[in-house]
ROPA-884160 format. One record per residue: chain; x, y, z of N, C-alpha, C, O in turn; residue in one letter; residue number from 1. Coordinates in steps of 0.001 Angstrom, whole numbers, plus 500000, padded with zeros to 6 digits. Example, Ala and Ser with C-alpha at 12.3 -4.5 7.8 and 13.67 -1.06 7.14 Angstrom:
<rs>
R  kette     nc1     nc2     nc3    cac1    cac2    cac3     cc1     cc2     cc3     oc1     oc2     oc3  rest   nr
R      A  513190  494310  507800  512300  495500  507800  513200  496700  507800  514236  496681  508465     A    1
R      A  512850  497750  507080  513670  498940  507140  512900  500030  507870  513409  501138  508039     S    2
</rs>
This chain:
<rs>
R  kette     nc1     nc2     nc3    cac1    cac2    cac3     cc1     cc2     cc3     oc1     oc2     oc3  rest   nr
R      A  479541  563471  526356  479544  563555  524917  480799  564251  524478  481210  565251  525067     X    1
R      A  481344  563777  523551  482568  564100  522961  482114  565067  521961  481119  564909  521254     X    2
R      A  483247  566526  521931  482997  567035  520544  481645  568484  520828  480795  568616  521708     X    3
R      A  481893  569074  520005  481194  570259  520376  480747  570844  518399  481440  570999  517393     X    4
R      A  479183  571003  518722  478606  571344  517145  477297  572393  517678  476346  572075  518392     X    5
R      A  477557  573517  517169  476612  574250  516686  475953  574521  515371  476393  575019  514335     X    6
R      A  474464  573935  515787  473780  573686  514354  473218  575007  514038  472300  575127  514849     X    7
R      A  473260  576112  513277  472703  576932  512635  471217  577244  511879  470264  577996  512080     X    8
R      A  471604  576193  510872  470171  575918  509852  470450  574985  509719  471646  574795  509497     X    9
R      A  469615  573930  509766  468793  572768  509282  467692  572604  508811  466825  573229  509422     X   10
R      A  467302  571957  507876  466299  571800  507282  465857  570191  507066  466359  569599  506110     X   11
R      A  465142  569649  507741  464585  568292  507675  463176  567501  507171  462153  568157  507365     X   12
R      A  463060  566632  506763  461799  566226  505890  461261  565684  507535  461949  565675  508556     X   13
R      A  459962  565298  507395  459431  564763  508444  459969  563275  508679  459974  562584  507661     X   14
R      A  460374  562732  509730  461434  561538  510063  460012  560644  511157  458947  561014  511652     X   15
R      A  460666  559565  511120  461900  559176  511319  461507  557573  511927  460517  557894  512585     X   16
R      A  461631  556137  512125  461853  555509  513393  463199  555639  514256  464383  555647  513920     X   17
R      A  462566  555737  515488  464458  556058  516529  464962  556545  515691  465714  555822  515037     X   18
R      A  464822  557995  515272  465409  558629  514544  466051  559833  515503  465848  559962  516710     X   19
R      A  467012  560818  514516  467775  562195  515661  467521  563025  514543  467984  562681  513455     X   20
R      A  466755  564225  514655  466875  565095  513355  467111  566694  514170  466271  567074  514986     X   21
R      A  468044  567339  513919  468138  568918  514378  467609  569496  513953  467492  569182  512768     X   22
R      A  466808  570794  514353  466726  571837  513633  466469  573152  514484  465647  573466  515344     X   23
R      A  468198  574170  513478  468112  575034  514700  467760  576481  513744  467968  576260  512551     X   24
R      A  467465  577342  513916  467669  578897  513678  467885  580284  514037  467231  580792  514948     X   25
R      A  468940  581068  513248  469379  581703  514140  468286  583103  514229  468628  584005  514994     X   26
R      A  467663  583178  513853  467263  584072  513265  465647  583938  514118  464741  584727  513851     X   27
R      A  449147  572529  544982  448606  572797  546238  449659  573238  546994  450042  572673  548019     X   28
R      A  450192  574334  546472  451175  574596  547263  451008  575840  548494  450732  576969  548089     X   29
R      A  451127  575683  549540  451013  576915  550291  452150  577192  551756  452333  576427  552703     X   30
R      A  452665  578314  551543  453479  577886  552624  454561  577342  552518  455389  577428  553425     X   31
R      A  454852  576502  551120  455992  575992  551119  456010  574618  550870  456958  573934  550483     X   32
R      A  454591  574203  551195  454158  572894  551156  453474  572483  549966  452450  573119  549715     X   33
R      A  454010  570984  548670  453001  570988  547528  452116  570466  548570  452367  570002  549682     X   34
R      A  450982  570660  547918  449598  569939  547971  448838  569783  546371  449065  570354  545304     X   35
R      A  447985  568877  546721  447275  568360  545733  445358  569145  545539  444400  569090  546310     X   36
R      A  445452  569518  544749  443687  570200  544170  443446  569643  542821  444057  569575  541755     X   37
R      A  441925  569149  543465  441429  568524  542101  441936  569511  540685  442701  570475  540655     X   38
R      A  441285  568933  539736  441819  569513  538423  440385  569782  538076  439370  569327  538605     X   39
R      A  440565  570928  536704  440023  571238  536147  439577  570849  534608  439016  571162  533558     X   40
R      A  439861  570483  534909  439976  569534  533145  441086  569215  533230  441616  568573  532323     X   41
R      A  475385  559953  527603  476485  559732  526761  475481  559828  525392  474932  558767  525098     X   42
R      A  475173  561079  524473  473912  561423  523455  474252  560235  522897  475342  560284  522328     X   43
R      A  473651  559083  522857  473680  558141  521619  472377  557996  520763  471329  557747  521360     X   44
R      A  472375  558124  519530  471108  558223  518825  470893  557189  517243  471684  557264  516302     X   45
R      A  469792  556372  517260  469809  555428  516135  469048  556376  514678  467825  556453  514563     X   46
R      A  469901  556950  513793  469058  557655  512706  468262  556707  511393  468854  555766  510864     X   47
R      A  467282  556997  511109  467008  556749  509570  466333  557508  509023  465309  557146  508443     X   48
R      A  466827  559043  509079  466593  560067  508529  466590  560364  506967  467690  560885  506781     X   49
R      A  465965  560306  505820  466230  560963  504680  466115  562173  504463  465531  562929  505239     X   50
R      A  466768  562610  503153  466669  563693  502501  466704  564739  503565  465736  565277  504102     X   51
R      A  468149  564969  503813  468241  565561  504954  469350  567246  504503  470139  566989  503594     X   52
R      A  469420  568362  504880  470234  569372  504338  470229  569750  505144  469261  570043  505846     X   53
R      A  471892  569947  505434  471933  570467  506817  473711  571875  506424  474808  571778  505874     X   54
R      A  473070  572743  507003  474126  573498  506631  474931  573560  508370  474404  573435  509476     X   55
R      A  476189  573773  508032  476820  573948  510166  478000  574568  509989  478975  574272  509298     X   56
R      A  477715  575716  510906  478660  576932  510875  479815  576604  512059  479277  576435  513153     X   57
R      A  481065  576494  512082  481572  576693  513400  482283  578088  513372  483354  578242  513959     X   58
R      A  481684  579086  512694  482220  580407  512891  481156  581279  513481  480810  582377  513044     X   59
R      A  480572  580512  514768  479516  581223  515339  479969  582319  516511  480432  581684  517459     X   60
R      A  479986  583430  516706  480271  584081  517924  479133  583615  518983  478729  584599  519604     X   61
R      A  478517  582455  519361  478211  581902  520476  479336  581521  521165  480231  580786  520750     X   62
R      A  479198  582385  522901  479581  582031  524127  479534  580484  524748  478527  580206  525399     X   63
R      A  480466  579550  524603  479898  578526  525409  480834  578003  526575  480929  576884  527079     X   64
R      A  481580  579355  526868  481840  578824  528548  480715  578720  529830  480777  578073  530876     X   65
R      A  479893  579434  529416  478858  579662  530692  477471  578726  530184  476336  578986  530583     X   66
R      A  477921  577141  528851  476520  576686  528655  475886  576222  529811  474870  576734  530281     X   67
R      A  476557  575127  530337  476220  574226  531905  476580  574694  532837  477670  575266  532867     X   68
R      A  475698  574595  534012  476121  574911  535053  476233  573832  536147  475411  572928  535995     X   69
R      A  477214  573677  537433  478021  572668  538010  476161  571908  538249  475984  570762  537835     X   70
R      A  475008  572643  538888  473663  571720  538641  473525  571473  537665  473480  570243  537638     X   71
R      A  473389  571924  536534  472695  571196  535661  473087  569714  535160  472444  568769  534704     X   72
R      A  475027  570060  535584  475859  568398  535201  475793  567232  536295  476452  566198  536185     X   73
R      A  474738  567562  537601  475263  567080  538258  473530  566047  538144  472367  566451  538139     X   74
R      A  474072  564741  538072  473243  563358  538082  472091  562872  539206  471080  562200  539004     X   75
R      A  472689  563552  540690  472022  563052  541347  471527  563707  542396  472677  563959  542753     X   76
R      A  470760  564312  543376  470369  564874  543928  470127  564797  545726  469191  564039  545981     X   77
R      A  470641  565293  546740  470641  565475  547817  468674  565356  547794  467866  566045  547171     X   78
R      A  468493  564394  548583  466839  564790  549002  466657  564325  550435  465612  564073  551035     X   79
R      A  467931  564268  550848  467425  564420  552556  466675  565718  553275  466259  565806  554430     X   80
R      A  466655  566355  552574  465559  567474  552869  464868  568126  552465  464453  569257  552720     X   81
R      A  464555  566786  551183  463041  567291  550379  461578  566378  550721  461222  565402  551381     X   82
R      A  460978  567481  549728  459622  567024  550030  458868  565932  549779  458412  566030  548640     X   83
R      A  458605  565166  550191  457849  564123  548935  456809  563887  548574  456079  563602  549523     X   84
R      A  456183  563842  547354  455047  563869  546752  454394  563130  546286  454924  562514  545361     X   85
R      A  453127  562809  546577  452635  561257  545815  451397  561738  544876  450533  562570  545153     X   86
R      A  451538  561067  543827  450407  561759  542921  449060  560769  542958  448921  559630  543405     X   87
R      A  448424  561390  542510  446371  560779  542958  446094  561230  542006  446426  562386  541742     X   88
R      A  445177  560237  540911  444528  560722  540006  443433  561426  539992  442441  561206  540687     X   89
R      A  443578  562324  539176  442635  563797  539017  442687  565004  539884  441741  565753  540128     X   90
R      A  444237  565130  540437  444799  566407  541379  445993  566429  540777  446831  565549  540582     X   91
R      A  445922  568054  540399  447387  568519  539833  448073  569059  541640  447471  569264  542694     X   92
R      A  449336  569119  541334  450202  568979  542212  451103  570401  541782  451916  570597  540879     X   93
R      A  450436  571484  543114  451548  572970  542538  452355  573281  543323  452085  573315  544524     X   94
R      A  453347  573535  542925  454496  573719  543473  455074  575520  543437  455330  576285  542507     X   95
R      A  455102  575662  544924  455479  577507  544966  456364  578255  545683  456285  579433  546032     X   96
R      A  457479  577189  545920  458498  577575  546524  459570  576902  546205  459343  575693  546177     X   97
R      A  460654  577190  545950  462234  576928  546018  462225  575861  546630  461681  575872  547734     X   98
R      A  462825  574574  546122  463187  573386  547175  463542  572245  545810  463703  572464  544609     X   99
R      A  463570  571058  546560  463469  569496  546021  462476  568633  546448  462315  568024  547506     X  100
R      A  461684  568715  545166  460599  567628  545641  460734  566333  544995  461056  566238  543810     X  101
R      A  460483  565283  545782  460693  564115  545124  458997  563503  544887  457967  563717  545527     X  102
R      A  459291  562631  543616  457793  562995  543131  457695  561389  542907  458687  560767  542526     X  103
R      A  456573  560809  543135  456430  559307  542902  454812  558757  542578  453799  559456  542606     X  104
R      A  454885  557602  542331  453690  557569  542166  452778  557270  541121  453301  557750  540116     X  105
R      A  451612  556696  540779  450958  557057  539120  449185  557699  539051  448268  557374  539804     X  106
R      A  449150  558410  538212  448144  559317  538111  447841  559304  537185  448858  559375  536495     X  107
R      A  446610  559232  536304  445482  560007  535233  445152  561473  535969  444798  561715  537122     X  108
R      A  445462  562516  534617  445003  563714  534327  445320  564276  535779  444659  564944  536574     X  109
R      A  446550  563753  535801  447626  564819  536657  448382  565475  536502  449290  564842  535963     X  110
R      A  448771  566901  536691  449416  567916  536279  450536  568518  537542  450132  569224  538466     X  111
R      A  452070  568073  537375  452663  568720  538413  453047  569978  537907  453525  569952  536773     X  112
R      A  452958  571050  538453  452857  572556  538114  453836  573337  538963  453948  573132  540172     X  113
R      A  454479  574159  538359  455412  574961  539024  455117  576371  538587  455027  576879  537470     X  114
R      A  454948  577028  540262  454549  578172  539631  454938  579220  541378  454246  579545  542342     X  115
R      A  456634  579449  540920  457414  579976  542059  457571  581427  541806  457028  581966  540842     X  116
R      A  458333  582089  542688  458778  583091  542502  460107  583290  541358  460885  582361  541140     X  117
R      A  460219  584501  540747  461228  584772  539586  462434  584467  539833  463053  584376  538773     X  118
R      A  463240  584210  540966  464337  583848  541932  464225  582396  542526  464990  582165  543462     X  119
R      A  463419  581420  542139  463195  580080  542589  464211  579278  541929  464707  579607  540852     X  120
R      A  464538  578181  542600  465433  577190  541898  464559  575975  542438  464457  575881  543661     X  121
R      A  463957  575094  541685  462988  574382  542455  463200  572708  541595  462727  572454  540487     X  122
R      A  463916  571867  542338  464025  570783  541377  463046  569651  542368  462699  569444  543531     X  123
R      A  462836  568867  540304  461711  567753  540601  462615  566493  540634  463570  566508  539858     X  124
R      A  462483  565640  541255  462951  564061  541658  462160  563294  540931  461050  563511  541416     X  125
R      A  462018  562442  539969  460964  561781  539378  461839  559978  539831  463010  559630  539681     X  126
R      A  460846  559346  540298  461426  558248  541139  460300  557266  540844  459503  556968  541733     X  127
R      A  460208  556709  539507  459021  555743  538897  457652  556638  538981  456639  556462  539659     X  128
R      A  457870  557291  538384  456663  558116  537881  456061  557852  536576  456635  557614  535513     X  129
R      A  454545  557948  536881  453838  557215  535671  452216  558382  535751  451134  558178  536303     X  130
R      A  452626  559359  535085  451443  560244  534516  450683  560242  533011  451292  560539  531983     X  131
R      A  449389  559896  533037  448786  559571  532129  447750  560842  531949  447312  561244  533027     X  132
R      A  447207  561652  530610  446651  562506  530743  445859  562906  529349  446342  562588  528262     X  133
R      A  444795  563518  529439  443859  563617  528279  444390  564770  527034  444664  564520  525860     X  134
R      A  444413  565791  527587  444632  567043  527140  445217  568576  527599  445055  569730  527201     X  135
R      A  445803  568066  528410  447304  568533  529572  448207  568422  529974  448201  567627  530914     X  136
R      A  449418  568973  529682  450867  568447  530177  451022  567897  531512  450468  568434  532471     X  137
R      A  451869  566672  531654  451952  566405  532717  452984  567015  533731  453089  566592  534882     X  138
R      A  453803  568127  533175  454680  568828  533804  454496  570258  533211  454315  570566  532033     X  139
R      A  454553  570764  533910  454113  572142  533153  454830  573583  534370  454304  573874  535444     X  140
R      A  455408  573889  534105  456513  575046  534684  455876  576973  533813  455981  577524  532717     X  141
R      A  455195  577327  535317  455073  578450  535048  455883  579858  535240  456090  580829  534511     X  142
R      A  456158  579578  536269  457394  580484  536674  458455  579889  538004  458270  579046  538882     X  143
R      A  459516  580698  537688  460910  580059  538204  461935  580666  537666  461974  581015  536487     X  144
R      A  462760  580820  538427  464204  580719  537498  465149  580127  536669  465812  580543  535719     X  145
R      A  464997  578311  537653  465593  577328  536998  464761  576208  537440  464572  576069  538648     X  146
R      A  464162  575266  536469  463445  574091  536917  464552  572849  536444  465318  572892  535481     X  147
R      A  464423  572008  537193  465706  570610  537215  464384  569127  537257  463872  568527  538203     X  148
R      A  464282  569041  536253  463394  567568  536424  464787  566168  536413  465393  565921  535370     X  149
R      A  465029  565543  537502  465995  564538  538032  465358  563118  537870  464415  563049  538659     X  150
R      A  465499  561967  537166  465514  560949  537077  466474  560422  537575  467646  560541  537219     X  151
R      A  465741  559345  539062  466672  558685  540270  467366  557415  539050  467056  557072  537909     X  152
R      A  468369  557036  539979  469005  556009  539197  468582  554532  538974  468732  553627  539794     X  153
R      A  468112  554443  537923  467571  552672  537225  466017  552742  537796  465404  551737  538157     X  154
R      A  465486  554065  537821  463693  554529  537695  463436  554414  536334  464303  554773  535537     X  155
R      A  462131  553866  535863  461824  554469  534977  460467  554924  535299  459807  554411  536203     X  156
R      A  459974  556059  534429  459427  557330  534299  458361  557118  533016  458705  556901  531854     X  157
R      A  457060  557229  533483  456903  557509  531802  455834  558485  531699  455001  558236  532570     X  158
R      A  455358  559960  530675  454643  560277  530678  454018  560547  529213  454629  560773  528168     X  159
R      A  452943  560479  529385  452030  560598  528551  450558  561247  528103  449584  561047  528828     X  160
R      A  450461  561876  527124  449122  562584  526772  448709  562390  525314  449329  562620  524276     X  161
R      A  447313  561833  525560  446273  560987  524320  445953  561869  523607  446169  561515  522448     X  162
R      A  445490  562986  523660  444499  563636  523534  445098  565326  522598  446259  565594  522289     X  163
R      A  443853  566184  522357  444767  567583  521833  444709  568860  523280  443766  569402  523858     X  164
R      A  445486  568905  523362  446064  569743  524171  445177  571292  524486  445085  572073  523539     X  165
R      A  444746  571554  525413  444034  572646  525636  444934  573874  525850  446074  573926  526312     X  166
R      A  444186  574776  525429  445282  576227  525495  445013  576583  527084  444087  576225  527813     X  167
R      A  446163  577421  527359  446281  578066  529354  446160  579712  528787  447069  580452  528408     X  168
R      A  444949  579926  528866  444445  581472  528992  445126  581964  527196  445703  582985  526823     X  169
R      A  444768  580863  526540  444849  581241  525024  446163  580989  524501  446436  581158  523312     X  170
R      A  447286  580441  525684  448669  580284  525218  449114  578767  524673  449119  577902  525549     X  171
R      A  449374  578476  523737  449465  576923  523766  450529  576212  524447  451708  576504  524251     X  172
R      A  450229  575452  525100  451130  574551  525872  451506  572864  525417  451582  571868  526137     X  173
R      A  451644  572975  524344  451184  571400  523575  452720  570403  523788  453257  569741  522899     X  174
R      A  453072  570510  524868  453972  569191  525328  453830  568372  526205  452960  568758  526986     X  175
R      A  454215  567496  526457  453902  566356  527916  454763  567073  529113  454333  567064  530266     X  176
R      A  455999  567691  528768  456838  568490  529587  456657  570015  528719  457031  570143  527554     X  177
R      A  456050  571061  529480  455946  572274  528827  456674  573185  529987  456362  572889  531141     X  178
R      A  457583  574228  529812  458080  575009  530583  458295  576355  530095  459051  576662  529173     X  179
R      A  457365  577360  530981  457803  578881  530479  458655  579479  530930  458920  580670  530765     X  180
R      A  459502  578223  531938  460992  578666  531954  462142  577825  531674  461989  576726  531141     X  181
R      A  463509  578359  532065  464458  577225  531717  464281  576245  532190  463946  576264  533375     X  182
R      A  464392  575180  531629  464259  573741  532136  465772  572582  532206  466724  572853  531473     X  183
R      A  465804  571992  532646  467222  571143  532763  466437  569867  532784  465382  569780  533413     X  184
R      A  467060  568664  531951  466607  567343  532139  468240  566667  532278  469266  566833  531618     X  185
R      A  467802  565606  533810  468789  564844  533689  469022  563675  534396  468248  562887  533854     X  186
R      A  469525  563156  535149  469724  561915  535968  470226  560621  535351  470692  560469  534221     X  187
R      A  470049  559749  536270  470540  558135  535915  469248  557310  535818  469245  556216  536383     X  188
R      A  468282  557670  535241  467339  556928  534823  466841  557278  533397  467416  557941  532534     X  189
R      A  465244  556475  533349  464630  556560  531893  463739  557411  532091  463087  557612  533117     X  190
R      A  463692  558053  530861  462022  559044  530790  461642  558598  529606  462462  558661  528690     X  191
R      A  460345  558061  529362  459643  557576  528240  458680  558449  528252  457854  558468  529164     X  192
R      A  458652  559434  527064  457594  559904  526822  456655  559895  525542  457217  559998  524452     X  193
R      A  455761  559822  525567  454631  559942  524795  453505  561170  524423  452821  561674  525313     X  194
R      A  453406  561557  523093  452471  562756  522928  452083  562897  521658  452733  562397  520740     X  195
R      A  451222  563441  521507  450500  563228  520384  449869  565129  520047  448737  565512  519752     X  196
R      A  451313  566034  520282  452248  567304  519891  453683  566962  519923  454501  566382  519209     X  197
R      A  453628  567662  521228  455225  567951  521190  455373  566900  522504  454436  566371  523102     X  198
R      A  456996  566728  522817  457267  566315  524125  457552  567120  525167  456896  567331  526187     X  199
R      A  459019  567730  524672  459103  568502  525349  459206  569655  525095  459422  569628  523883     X  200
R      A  459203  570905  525463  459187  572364  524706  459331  573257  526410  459079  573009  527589     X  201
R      A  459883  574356  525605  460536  575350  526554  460488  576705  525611  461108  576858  524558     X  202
R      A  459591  577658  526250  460053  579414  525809  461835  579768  526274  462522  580581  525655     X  203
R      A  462163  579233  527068  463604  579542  526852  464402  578958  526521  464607  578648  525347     X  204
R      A  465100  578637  527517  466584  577255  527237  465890  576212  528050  465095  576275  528987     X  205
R      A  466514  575116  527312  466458  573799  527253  467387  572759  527382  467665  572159  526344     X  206
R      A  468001  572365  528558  469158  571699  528631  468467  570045  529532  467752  569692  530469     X  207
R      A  469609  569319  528031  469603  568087  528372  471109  567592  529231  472147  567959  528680     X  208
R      A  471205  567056  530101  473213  566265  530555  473037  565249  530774  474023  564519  530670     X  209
R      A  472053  564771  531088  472010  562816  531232  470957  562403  531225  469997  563174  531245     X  210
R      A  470798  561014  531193  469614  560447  531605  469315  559493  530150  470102  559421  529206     X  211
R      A  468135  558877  530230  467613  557872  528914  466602  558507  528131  465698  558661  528952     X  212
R      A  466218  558953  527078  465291  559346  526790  464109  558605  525580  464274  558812  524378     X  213
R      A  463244  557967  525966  462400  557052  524851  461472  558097  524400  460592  558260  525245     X  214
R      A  461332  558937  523284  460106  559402  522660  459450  559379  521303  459841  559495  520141     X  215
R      A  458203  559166  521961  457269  558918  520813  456333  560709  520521  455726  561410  521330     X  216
R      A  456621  560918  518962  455695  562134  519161  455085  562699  517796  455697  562501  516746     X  217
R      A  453889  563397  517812  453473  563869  516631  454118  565037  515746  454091  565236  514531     X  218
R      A  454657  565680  516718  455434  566943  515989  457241  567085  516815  457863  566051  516574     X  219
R      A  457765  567721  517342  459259  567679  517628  459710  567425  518981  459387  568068  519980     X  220
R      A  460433  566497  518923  461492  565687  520275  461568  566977  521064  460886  567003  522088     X  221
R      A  461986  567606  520888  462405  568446  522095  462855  570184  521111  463706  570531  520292     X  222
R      A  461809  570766  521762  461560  572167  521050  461954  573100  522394  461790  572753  523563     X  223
R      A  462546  574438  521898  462049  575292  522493  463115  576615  521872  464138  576458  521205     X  224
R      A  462525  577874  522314  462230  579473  521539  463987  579237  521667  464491  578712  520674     X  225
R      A  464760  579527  522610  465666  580005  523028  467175  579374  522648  468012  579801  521853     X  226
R      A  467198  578445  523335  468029  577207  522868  468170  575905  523457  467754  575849  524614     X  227
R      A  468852  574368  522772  468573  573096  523132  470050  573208  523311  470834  573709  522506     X  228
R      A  470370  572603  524635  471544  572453  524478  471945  570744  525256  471434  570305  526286     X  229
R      A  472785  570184  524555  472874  568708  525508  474151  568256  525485  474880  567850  524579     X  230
R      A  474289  568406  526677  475933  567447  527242  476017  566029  527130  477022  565535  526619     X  231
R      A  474989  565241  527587  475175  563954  527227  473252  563305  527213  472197  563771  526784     X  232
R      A  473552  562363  527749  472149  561551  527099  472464  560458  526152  473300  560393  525251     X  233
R      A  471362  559405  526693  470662  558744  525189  469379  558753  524781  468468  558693  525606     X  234
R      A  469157  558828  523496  468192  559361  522970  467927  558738  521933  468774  558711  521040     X  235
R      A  466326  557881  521727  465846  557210  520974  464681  558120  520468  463710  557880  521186     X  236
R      A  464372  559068  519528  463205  559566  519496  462654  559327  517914  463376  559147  516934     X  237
R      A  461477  559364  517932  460200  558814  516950  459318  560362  516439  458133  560374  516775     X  238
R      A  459739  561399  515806  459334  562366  515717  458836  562469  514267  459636  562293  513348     X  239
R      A  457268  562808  513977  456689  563264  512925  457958  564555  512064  458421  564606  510924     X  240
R      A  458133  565406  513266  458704  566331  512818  460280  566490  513199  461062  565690  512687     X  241
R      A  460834  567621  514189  462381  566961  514394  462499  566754  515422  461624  567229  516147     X  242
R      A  463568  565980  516061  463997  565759  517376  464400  566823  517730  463582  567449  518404     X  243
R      A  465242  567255  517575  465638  568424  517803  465502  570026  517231  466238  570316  516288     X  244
R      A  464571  571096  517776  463938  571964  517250  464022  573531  518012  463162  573999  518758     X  245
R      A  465423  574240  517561  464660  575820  518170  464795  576684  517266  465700  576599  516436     X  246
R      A  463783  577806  517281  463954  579065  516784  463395  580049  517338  462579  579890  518245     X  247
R      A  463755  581259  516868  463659  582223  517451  463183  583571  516928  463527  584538  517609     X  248
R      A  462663  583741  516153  462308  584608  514878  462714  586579  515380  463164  587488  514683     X  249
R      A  462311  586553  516780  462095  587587  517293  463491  588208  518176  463456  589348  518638     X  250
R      A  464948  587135  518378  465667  587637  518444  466950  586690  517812  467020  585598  518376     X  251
R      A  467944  586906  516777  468734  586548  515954  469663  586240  516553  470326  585529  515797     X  252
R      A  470496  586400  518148  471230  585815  518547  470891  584396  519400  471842  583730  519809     X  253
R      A  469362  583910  519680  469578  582620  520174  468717  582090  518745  468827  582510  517593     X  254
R      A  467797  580972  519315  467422  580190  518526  468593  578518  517790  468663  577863  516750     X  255
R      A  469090  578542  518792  470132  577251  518383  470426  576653  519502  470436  577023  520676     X  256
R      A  470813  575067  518641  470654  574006  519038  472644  573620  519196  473543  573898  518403     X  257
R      A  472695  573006  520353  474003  573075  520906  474383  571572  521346  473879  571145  522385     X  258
R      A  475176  570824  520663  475562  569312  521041  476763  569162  521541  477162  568044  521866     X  259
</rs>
């Protein structure tokens, strides 16, 4: 992606078909091994956005030598010495150690879960993956340092959730991709997602660098507390609310959205 914009404040009406709308503010694993346990219950974008006000500062003292890092830009992934994972409907799939798992497969009310140590770097391979689900994210990142969801090249991917979203010990988790840590999306394939909240959302940072992105959603394309930041991509999204969505109420230096 050519060109560098930090969005500040935006303010958007509810959008959109294949629409792009910003809005930023500043203001079974054991051992090492997943296993499976049943469950418990180039940015190109087509707008037809109205009534749109958008204010954009480029006199921001945001840092952006250190946005990407040489992983997060990088497309494709070494998995000669990862794990591989096949999903079965009605077993979430947890993941608790540092590695590359390559993930395949299709499932109802499957949940791949990451939930490593604070020092983990743990990336997912998604290689024609097709998760279907009632009222649970189909990716859901509990702890980690850095999570990397990788779309192999000319896969497509699709995930999806029908249903309203159940809270995790009272916290809401209402995306198809939910992460309570940094997350990275990228590769040479498609991710089609579907949700009926959010798609994707992140308590921290949120970085997009490649890949296809089809979403359909009830409330915002891609949310999260900290910041959205995207190097490249294409991106078709269908959002009640915005495609693009962070804030931060509780600390005034992040909360923005970075193109």
């Amino acid at each position: 992606m050519n060109g560098t914009k930090l969005y500040q404040r935006i303010a958007i009406v509810p959008i959109v078909a294949l629409g792009l709308a910003v809005a930023g503010c500043n203001k079974q694993a054991v051992n090492g091994t997943a296993t499976t346990a049943p469950t418990t219950n180039t940015a190109t974008t087509t707008t037809t956005q109205k009534n749109t006000t958008l204010n954009y500062s480029k006199n921001s003292p945001l840092d952006t030598t250190n946005m990407f890092t040489q992983t997060d830009l990088t497309q494709t992934v070494d998995t000669t010495n990862a794990k591989k994972i096949s999903l079965e409907d009605g077993k979430d799939v947890t993941i608790d150690t540092a590695g590359t798992y390559v993930i395949t497969g299709s499932a109802t009310n499957s949940t791949v879960i990451v939930n490593a140590s604070a020092d983990a770097g743990v990336h997912l391979v998604f290689d024609n993956v097709s998760i279907t689900n009632t009222n649970k994210p189909a990716v859901y990142t509990v702890n980690a340092k850095n999570v990397y969801v990788t779309t192999t090249q000319n896969s497509t991917n699709n995930l999806k959730v029908t249903g309203e979203f159940t809270e995790d010990n009272g916290d809401d988790i209402d995306a198809v991709i939910f992460a309570k840590t940094n997350i990275t999306l990228n590769g040479l394939g498609t991710l089609n997602i579907d949700s009926s909240a959010n798609s994707v959302a992140s308590n921290n940072d949120l970085k997009v660098t490649g890949g296809t992105y089809n979403v359909n959603t009830t409330k915002h394309g891609f949310k999260a507390l900290n910041s959205i930041r995207v190097a490249d991509g294409t991106f078709n999204i269908n959002a009640t609310k915005d495609g693009f969505h962070s804030e931060n109420e509780d600390d005034l230096t992040t909360g923005y959205v970075y193109i």
